[in-house]
Structure formats: structure tokens, C-alpha cells
C-alpha positions as CSV (number, residue, x, y, z in Angstrom):
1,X,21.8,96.6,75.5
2,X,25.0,95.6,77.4
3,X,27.0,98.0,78.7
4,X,31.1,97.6,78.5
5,X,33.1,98.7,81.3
6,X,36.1,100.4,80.1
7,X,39.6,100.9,82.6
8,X,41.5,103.5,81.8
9,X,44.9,102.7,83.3
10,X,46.5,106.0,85.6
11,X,49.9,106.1,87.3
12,X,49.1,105.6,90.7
13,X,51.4,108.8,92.0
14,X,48.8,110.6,89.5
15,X,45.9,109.9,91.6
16,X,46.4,112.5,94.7
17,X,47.3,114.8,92.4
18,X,44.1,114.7,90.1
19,X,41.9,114.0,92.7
20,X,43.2,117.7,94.8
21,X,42.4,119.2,90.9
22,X,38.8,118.0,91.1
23,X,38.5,119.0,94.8
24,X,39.5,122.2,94.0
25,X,37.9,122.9,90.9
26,X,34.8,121.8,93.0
27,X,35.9,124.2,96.0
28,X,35.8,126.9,93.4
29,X,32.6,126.4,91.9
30,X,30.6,126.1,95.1
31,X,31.9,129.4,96.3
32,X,31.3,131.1,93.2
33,X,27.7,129.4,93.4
34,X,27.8,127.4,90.3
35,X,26.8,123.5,89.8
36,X,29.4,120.8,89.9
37,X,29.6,120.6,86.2
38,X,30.2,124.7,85.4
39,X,32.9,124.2,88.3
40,X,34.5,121.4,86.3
41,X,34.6,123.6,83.2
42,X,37.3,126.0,84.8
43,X,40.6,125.8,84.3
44,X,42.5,126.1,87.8
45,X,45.7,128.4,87.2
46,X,46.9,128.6,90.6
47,X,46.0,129.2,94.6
48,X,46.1,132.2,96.7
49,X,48.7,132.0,99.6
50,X,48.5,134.2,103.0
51,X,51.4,136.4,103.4
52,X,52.0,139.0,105.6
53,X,55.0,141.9,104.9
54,X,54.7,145.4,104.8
55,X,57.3,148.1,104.1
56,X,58.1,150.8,107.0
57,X,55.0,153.3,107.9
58,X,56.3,156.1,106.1
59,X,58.8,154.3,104.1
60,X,62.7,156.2,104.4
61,X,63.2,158.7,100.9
62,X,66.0,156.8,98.8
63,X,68.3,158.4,96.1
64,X,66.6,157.6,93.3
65,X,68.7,154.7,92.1
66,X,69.0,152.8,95.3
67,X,65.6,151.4,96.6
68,X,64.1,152.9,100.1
69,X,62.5,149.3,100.6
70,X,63.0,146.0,99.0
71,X,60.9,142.6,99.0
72,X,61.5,138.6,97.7
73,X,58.7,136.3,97.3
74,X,59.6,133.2,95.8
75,X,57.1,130.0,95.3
76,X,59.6,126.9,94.2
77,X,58.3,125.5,90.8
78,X,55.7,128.2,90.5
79,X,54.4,129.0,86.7
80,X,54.0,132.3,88.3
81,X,53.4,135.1,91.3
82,X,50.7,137.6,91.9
83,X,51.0,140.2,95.1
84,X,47.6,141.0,96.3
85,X,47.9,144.8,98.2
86,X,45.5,145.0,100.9
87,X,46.7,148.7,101.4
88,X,49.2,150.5,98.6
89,X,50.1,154.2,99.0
90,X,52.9,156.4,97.9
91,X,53.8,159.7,97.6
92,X,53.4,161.6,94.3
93,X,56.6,160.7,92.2
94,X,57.6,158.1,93.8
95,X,57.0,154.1,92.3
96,X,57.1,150.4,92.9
97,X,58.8,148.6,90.8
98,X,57.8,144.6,90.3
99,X,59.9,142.5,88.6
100,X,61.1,139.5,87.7
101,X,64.4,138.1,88.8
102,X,66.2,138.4,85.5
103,X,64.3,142.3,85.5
104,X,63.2,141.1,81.9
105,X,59.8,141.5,82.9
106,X,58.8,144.6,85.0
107,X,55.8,146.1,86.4
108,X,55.8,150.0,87.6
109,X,52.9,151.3,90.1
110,X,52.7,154.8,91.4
111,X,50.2,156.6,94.0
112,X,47.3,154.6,95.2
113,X,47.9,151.2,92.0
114,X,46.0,150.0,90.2
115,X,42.8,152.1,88.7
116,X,43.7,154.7,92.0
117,X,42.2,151.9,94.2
118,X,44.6,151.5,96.8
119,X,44.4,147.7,97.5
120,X,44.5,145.3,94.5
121,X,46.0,142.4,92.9
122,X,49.5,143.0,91.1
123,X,50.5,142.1,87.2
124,X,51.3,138.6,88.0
125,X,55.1,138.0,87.0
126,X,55.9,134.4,85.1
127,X,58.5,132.5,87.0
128,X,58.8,131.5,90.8
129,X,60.2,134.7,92.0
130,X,59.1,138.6,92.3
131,X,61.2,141.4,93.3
132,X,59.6,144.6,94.8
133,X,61.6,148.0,95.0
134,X,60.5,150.7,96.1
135,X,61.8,154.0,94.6
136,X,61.3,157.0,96.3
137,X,64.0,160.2,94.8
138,X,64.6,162.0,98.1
139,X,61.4,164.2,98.0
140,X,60.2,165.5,101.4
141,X,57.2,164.3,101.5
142,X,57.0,160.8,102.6
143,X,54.1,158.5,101.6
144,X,52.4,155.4,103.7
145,X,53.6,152.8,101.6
146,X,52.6,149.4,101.0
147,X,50.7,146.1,102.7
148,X,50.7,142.9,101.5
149,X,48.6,139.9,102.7
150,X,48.6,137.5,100.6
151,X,50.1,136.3,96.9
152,X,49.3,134.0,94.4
153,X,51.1,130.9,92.6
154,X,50.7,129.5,89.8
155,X,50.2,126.0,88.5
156,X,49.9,126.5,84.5
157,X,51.8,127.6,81.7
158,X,50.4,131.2,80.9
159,X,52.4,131.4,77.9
160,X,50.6,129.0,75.6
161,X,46.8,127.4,76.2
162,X,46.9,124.0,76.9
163,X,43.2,123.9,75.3
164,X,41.8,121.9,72.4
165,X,41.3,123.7,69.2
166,X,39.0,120.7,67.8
167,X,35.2,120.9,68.6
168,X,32.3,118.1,67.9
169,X,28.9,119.6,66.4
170,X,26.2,117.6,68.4
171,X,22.8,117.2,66.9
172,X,20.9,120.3,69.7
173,X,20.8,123.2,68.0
174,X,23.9,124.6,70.1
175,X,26.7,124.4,68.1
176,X,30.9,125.3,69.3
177,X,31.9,128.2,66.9
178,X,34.4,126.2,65.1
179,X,30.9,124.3,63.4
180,X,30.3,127.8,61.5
181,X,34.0,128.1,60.2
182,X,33.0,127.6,56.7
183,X,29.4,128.2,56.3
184,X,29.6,131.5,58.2
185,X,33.6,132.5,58.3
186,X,33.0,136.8,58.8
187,X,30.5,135.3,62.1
188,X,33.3,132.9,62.7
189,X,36.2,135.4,62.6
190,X,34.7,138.0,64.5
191,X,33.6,135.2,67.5
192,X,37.1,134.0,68.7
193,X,38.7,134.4,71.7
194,X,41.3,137.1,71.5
195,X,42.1,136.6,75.2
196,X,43.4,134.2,78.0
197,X,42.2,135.8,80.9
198,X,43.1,134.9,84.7
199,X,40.9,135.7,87.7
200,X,41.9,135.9,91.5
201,X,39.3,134.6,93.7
202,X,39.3,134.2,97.4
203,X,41.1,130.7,97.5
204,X,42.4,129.9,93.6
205,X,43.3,131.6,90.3
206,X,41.4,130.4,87.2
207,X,41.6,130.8,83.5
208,X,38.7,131.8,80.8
209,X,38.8,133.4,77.7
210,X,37.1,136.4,76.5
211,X,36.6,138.3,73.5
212,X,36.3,142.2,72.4
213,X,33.4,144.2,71.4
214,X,33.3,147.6,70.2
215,X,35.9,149.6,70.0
216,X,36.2,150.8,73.4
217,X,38.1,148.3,75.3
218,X,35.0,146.2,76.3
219,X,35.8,142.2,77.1
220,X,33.4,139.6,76.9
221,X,33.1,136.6,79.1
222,X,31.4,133.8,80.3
223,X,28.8,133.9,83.0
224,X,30.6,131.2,85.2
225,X,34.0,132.9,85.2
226,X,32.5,135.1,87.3
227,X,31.4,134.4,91.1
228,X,29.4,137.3,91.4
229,X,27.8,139.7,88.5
230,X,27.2,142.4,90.9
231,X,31.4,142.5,91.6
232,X,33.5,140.8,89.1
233,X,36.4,139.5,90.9
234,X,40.0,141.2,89.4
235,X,41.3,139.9,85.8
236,X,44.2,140.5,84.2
237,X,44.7,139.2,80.0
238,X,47.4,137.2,79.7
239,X,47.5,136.1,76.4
């Protein structure tokens, strides 16, 4: 049988830009320890960024509507920023505030962050700019403060999913879940993804989906959004 050799015609100031995609896509995947092709099935949202600022060590008390300490990161044309703590401590009562640069979106962080764990990644803010204030009422004791070292930007649109919603039912007896729509809809129903999710790795941010189960708060995923099992890298539903 002769085989036809189709050319698919790309604009040539396309081609570094795809070809950095697939490089990193294929970056991820071998530092998470999956094959080439489970690497190529992640979506890349974004890429981690070194950054070093810290606020004063204790910070000064402020008056409760004036910040003791202020930070600006800004990314040009980034979908979106993500701090990353590597140390984040405050006194009892007093907050962090991270916003956006219209305040229309707002983040609030007290004591040690996130879960209590004292260094974390941040509620990514959509845009290309996020404002930290910190907010300390004049109390006499004065806390540590914070630590940054690096952020994240984004590349993708986290407010809608660029994915497909068709599917192709091959002949194997692994099917996409759209295949049991109508012969199984309650199956169906209850197997959609009810979540975008985005994970921080080491050098990029990529998206996967997930879905609940039970009724306590549990998300499922699937095994190669995750680089290791044994500690699942931070995640954050966006959608």
C-alpha cells in the first residue's frame, strides 16, 4: 500500500514558538518520570520564574488601613501570577492581602498560609500584575513576615478550556466517557470533570482535570498529572 505524504502548511514565526511548547511539555514529563507521549498529553499553563523579595525581618506595625509593607510583581502579557512563599509568617491578627490591580479579585492569608504550612504557593491572580499588602493593626507583637523566591506566569486562558468536547470511540475496549452518553447517562453524568485544575512543578505550571467523590471534598485525577504519588505537587481548582 502507498503511503501519501501530507504538508500541513505553518507560519514560519509559529515554528519557535511550537517547537519551545513541545520542548517543554517534554522537559515536564521527564522530570515527572513519565514517557514522551504522557508528557505530550499535558497541557502547559505557564513557567515558574526565580524572584527574590522579602519584606523587613519583623515587618514595622501599620494602622490598620495603611499597609506595613507593600509588593508589585508584574509579568507583561501574562494570563496570570502565582507567588510561591518559601518562608510566610505573621503575627496573630495581622494578614496579607493579594490582589489584583483593579482589587476585583483578592486573596487574604493570615499566620503561617496556606493549610498552617508556612511556605507555599499563592491563589494565582488572572492578569499580569499582583499586589501584596501587608496589614498589620498596630499590635505589639510583631511577626517574621514573608519570603518570596520565586512566582509563576501564565501562558493560558484559565477562564474557559480550550479543550475539545468531541471524543472518537476506537474499536479496544477503552472507550472516552462521552461513548456512554446515551447508553449509560447516570454513569455518564456522574464521570465528568467538575474541575480545571493547575499544578506548580519545579520548572512549569500545567493543567488537568479532576472530578469529586464522596462527599467529603475528595478530587480525582489522573496518574500523570502528578510527578510523584508519594508528594503530590500543590493544586489549586480553577474552574
Amino acid at each position: 500500500m502507498a503511503l501519501s505524504r501530507v504538508w500541513i502548511p505553518i507560519q514560519e514565526e509559529l515554528v519557535p514558538k511550537l517547537l519551545r511548547t513541545l520542548a517543554a511539555l517534554l522537559i515536564v514529563g521527564l522530570v515527572a518520570g513519565l514517557a514522551p507521549a504522557e508528557a505530550l498529553a499535558l497541557e502547559i499553563a505557564g513557567y515558574t520564574i526565580p524572584y527574590a523579595a522579602e519584606s523587613p525581618h519583623p515587618y514595622p506595625s501599620g494602622t490598620g488601613t495603611t499597609p506595613a509593607w507593600t509588593l508589585r510583581v508584574e509579568h507583561p502579557d501574562a494570563t496570570y501570577i502565582a507567588i510561591h512563599f518559601a518562608r510566610f509568617d505573621l503575627a496573630p491578627g495581622d494578614r496579607l492581602v493579594i490582589r489584583s490591580d483593579s482589587g476585583r479579585q483578592r486573596h487574604v492569608l493570615t499566620e503561617r498560609g496556606r493549610h498552617g504550612l508556612g511556605t507555599f504557593w499563592a491563589p494565582h491572580i488572572k492578569g499580569d500584575t499582583a499586589v501584596l499588602e501587608l496589614m498589620s493593626p498596630g499590635r505589639n507583637q510583631a511577626g517574621w513576615g514573608v519570603s518570596i523566591d520565586s512566582y509563576s506566569a501564565g501562558m493560558v486562558d484559565l477562564g474557559s478550556d480550550a479543550g475539545s468536547t468531541e471524543a472518537v470511540c476506537g474499536a479496544n475496549d477503552r472507550q472516552n466517557a462521552k461513548c456512554y452518553q446515551t447508553s449509560e447517562p447516570v454513569v455518564y453524568d456522574k464521570s465528568r470533570a467538575v474541575a480545571r485544575l493547575l499544578f506548580h512543578g519545579t520548572m512549569f505550571d500545567w493543567n488537568c482535570t479532576g472530578w469529586l467523590v464522596g462527599c467529603e471534598g475528595h478530587l480525582f485525577t489522573n496518574n500523570h498529572c502528578v510527578e510523584n504519588p508519594d508528594l503530590p505537587p500543590p493544586a489549586t481548582a480553577v474552574a
